[in-house]
N, C-alpha and C positions, 0 to 999 in steps of 0.2 A: 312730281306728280302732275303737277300743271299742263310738263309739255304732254304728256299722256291723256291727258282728259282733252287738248285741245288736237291733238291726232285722230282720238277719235272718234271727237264730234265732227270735225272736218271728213273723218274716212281716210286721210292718207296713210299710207304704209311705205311705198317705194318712190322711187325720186322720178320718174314719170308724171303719177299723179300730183307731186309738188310741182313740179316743172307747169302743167295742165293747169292746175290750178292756182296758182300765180299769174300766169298769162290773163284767163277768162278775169280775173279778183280786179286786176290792173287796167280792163279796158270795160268792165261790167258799169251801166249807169256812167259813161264817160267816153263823150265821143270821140274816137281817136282816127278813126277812117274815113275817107269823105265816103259819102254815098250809095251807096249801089255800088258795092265794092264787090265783085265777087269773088264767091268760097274760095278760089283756084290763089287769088290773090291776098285774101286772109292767110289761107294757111301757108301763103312761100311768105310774106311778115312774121308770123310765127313762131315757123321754124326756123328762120337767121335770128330771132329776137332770143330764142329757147338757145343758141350754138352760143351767142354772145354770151349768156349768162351762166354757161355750163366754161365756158373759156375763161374767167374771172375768178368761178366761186374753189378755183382749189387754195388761192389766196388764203380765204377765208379759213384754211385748219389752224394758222395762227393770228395772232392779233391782227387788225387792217386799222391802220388809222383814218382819221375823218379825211385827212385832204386825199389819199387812196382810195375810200370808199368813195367820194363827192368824184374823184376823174373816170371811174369806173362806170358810175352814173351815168355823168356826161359821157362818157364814150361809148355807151350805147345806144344814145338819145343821137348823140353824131352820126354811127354808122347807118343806123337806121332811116335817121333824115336823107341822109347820102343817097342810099340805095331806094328810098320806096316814096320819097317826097312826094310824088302824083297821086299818091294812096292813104295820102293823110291827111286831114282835117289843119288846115292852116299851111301844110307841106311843111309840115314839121312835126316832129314826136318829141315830145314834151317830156319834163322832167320829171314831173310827178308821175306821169303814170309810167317811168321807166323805174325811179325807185321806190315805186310799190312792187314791182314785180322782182324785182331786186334783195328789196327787205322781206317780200314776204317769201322767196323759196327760201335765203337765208336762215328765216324763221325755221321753216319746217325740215331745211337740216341739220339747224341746231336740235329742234324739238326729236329727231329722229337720232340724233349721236352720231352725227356723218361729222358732225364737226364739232369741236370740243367749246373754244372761246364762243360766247355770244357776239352775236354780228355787231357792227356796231352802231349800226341804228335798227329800230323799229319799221314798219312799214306805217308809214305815214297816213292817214286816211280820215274820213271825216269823224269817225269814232276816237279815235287820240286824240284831233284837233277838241272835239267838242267835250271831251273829258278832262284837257289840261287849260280847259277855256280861251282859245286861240282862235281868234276869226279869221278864216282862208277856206281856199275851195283849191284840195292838194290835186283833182282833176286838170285845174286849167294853169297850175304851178309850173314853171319855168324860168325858174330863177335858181341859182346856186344861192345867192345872198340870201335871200327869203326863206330857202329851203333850211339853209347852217340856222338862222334867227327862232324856226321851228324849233329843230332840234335842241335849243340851247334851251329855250321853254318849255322843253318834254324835258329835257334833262331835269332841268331847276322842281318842275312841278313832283315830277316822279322821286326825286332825292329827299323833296318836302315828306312824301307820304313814306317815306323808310325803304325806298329801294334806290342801291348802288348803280344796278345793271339798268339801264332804260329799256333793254328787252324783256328783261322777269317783270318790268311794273307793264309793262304791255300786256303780256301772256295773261298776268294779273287781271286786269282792266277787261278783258276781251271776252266777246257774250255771245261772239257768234250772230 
């Protein structure tokens, strides 16, 4: 019922709008682009960003383990560094705002029954951090180490309050 109520409070239905709305979720309130970037060069970032993440997530119909999910990550943070470095904000795309975009289409095609196993992390963001009491700013995150130290502390917290899945105690937690 959860992932139903959080479908469609969000509005998504089809995996476009997941796609869309992952992207904007990932880079909203967090600078990712240097300046005066223009539209022409947002949207070619994008859409190799959206082609990366649609090239990964059939993975996802069975289990992904963490060190699978964590190079998946990195290897979109890499190609994108590769290809658009002049168009970034430090000439790098950063970790966190690749696995928010990452955990959260994951999410919504969990929540949608595109895929059956829960992803296997959550999307990371200041609302987790600030609900399992973890001080970090997951925008300017760029660490694989940091980011597994995260996850072990959503795990542990979320396990404390009686959920297995760290995605149902997210879906849980999440207010929109």
């Amino acid at each position: 019922m959860k992932k139903h109520e959080f479908l469609q409070k969000i509005g998504v239905t089809k995996e476009p709008q997941a796609m869309s709305n992952s992207l904007t979720s990932a880079v909203q309130h967090n600078p990712t682009y240097t300046r005066n970037l223009g539209t022409r060069d947002r949207e070619r970032i994008r859409a190799r960003w959206a082609s990366l993440i649609r090239n990964v997530s059939p993975q996802y119909n069975s289990h992904v383990n963490d060190a699978v999910h964590v190079q998946n990550i990195s290897s979109i943070c890499d190609v994108l560094t590769s290809e658009f470095s002049p168009f970034l904000r430090g000439q790098r795309f950063r970790f966190g705002t690749s696995q928010k975009a990452l955990n959260l289409y994951l999410k919504f095609f969990w929540c949608l029954d595109e895929i059956k196993t829960p992803p296997p992390h959550c999307p990371v963001d200041r609302t987790v951090l600030t609900k399992a009491g973890i001080v970090g700013n997951w925008t300017q995150l760029d660490s694989v180490e940091l980011y597994m130290q995260w996850i072990s502390k959503l795990r542990a917290y979320a396990s404390k309050n009686g959920y297995t899945v760290l995605q149902e105690w997210e879906l849980a937690i999440w207010d929109g």
